[in-house]
C-alpha positions in Angstrom: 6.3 -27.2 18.6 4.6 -24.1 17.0 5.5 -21.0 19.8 1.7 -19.7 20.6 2.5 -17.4 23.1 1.5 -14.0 22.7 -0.5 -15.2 19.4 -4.2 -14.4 19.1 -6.7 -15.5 15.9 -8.6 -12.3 14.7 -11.7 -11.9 12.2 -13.0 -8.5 10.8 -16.6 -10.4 9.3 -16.2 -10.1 5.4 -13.1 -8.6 5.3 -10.3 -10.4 6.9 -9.5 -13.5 9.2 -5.8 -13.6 10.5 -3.1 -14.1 12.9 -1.7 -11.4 15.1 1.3 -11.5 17.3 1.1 -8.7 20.6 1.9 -8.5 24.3 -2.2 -8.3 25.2 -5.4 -8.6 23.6 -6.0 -5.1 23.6 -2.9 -4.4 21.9 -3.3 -7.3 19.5 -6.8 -5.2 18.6 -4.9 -2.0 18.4 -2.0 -3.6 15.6 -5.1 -5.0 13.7 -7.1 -1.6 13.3 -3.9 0.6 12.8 -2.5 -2.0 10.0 -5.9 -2.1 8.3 -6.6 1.3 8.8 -2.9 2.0 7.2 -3.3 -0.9 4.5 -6.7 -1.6 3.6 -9.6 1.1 2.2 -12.5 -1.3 3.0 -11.8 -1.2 6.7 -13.8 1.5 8.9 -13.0 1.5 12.5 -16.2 3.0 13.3 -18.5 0.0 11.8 -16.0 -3.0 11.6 -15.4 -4.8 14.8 -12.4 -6.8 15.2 -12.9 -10.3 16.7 -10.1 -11.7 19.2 -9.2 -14.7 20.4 -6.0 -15.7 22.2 -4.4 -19.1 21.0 -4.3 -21.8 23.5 -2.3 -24.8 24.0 -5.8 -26.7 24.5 -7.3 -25.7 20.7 -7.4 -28.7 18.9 -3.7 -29.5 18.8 -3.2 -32.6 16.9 0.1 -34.4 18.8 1.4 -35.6 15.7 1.0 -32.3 13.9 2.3 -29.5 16.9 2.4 -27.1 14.5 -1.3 -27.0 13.1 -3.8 -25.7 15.3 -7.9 -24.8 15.0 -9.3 -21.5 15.3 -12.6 -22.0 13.5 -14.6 -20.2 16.8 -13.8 -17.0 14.6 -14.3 -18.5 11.4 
C-alpha cells in the first residue's frame, strides 16, 4: 500500500500541479514556493498562491489498486 503519510497534493493554477512530501502543511507550502522560486522563472510568490491538500486514506482509494489515489479537488 502506497505510504501517504506526510504527503499532500499541491496546485499553483496554470503553472504547476504536484505531489509534495513534508512534516506539515505549512512546511509542505514553504518546500513548494522555495523549489519553484529556485527552479521555475514563471513562479511569483507575491501573485501565485499555492493550493494544499493533505492526502488521506479516505480519497478515492480503489482496494484493488492501493497505490492509485484521486486528488482532482485541486485539479
Amino acid at each position: 500500500m502506497l505510504d501517504i503519510t506526510n504527503l499532500y497534493a499541491y496546485r499553483i493554477e496554470e503553472l504547476a500541479v504536484g505531489i509534495v512530501k513534508e512534516e506539515s502543511y505549512e512546511d509542505a507550502r514553504e518546500k513548494v514556493k522555495t523549489a519553484y522560486l529556485m527552479h521555475n522563472d514563471c513562479f511569483d510568490s507575491g501573485r501565485d498562491f499555492i493550493e494544499l491538500k493533505e492526502i488521506a486514506e479516505d480519497d478515492s482509494w480503489f482496494s484493488d489498486n492501493p497505490d492509485v489515489v484521486e486528488v482532482d479537488e485541486l485539479i
